[in-house]
Structure formats: C-alpha cells, structure tokens
C-alpha distance (Angstrom), angle and dihedral (degrees) to the residues before:
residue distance angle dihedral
X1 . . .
X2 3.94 . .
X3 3.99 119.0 .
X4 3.31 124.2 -97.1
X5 3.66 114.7 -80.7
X6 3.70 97.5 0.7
X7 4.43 122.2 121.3
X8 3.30 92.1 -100.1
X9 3.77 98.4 57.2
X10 3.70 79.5 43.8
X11 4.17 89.8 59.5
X12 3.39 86.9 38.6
X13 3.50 103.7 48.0
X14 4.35 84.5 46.0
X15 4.05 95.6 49.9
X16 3.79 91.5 52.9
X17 3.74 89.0 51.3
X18 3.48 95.9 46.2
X19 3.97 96.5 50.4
X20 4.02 88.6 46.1
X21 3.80 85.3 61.0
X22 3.55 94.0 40.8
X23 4.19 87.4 51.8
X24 3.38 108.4 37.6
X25 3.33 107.4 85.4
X26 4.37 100.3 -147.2
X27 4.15 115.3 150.4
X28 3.74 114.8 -93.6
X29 3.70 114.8 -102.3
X30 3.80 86.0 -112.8
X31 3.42 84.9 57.9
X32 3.63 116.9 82.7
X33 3.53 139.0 91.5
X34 4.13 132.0 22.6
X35 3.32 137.2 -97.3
X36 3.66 103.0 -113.2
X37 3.57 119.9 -136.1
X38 3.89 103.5 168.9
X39 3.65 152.0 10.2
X40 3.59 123.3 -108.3
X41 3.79 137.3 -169.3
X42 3.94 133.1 -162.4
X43 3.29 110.0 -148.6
X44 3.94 131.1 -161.2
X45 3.88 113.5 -122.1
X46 3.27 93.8 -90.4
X47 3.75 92.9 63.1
X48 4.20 96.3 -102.9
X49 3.39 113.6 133.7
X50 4.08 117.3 -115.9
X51 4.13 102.4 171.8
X52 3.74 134.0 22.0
X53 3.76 115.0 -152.1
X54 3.87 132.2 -175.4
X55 3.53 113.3 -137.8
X56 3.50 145.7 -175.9
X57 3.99 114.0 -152.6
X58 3.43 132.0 -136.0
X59 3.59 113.2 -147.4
X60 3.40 112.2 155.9
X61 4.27 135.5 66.1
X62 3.51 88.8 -107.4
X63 4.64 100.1 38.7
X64 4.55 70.7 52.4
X65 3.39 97.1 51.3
X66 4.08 99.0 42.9
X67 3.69 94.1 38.5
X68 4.02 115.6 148.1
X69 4.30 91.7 -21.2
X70 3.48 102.9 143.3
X71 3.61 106.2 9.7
X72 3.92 150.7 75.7
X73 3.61 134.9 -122.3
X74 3.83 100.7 -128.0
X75 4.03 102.4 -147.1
X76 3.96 134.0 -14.5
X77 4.15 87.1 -83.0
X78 3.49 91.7 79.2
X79 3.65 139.9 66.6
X80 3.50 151.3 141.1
X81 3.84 126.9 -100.2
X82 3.62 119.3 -158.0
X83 3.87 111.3 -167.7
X84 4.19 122.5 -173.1
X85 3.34 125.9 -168.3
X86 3.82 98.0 -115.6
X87 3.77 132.4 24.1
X88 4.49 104.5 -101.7
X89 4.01 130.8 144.7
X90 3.89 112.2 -66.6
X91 3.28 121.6 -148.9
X92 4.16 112.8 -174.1
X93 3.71 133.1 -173.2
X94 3.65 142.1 -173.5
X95 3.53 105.1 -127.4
X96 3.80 112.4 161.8
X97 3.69 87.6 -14.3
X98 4.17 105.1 136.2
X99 3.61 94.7 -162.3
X100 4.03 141.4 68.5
X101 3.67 109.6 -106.2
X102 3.95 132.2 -165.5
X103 3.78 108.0 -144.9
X104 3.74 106.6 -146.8
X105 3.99 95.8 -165.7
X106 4.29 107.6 -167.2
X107 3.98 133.2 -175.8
X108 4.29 133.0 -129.3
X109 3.80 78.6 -68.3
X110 3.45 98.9 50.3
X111 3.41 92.8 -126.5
X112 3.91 114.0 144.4
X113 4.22 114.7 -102.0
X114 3.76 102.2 173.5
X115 3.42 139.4 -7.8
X116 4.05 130.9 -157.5
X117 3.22 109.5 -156.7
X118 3.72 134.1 -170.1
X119 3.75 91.7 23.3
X120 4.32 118.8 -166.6
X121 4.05 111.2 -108.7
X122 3.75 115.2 -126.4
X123 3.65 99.5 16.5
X124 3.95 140.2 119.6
X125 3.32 101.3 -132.4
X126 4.05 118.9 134.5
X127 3.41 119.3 -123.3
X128 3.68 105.9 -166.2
X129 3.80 122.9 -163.7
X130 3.50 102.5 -120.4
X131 3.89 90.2 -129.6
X132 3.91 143.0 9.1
X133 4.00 100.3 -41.9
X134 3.20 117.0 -165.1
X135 3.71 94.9 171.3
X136 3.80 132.3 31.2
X137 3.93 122.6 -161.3
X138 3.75 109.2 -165.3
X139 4.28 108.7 -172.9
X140 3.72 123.0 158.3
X141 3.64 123.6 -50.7
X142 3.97 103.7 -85.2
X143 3.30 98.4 23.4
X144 3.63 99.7 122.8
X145 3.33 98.9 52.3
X146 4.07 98.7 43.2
X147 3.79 83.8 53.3
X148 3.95 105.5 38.1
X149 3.88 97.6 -112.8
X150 3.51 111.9 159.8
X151 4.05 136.6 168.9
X152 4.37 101.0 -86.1
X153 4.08 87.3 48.7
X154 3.93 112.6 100.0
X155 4.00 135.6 -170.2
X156 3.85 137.7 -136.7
X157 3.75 122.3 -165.5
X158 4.13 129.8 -165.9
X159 3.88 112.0 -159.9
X160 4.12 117.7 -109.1
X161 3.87 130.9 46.9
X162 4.29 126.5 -35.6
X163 3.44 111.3 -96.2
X164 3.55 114.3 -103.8
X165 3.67 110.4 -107.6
C-alpha cells in the first residue's frame, strides 16, 4: 500500500474509483424518468378513481422487451403501461432495471389479478402474473401499498397529458 499523500496513493486512490464506477451498475444521470404518453387512473371497484398515473406505454415486442432497463421512475405519478394484444401468463423481470418496481399485472378488463410488489433491482427472477395478463402496470416499488391498490381495483387510460388540476 502507497503512503499517505504520495502519487501513488494518488493513482491508487483514482483506479479504485474508476473501476467502482465502471462496476456498479447505478442508472446514468441521463437516465431517469419516461416519456409519458398517457394518463391513467386506478379506480376503486366501484369505478371512483383513487390514483392518477402518467405513463408511457409499451406496445410493441421490442417497447416489452426494453421496458424500465436502465432507468428510474421519478415519483409514484409515473409509470409504465405495458399493453399485449391478448390476455396470456406474464412473466417479468428486473434485468438491468436500477430501481424497485411494483408490477400491477391486469386482465381483458383491466381489472388488477396480482400484484408483486417490492420487486429486487438487477435480478433474474420471474415474476409471473398469476393469471392471463393482458396488461402489466409497473410503478415504483411500494406503490401499491402507499396508495391502497389491491388485486379487484382496475385502471382506464386516455392517450395525451393529465389534466392539470
């Protein structure tokens, strides 16, 4: 180990830093947020709205297979729809996504079947729907629970921004 102070510890001191960056696998500055595309409401079962979300959907194979990888979801007001074109089993992971994720899986109906909540950044593991899925809501780990969403609930969206209150 270098002295104290001298270039080496310097060097030293600068290669470690630079391989943690290189290593640590953290979302780009760049990298945050979506690019919302719609407004969406969960509604209570009796059709009352209880959250407004922005969204940007996912729509096509390739929108499904890039999904939230590299980036964050900024606050509980935003989220990420993914829409198929026929209800199936879903099975989600969080490859190379840096941040917890609720996974708000929904039917034909868009009524809400399962949800996995609190999901692990940068893993593998599947996260199956629990159902035929046809939709798949994915919001900020701990969403659900801060905002009382629960399986029975259901959404509807309308393309363009939220109306400003």
């Amino acid at each position: 180990m270098p002295r104290p102070g001298s270039p080496a510890l310097t060097r030293w001191w600068l290669a470690l830093c630079l391989l943690a960056g290189l290593w640590l696998p953290v979302a780009s500055p760049g990298a945050t947020g979506i690019a919302a595309d719609a407004c969406l409401d969960i509604l209570t079962p009796d059709e009352v709205p209880a959250v407004r979300l922005e969204v940007e959907k996912a729509t096509t194979p390739a929108k499904h297979q890039q999904g939230l990888m590299g980036r964050l979801l900024p606050d509980d007001a935003s989220a990420m729809l993914f829409i198929f074109p026929t209800a199936a089993p879903r099975v989600f992971w969080m490859r190379d996504t840096p941040g917890s994720l609720d996974m708000l899986f929904a039917d034909d109906r868009r009524r809400i079947i399962h949800i996995a909540r609190e999901t692990r950044p940068f893993t593998d593991d599947p996260h199956p729907s629990q159902g035929p899925a046809r939709y798949v809501l994915e919001t900020r780990g701990g969403f659900a629970a801060r905002h009382g969403v629960v399986p029975g609930m259901s959404f509807r969206w309308h393309d363009g921004p939220c109306p400003i209150p």
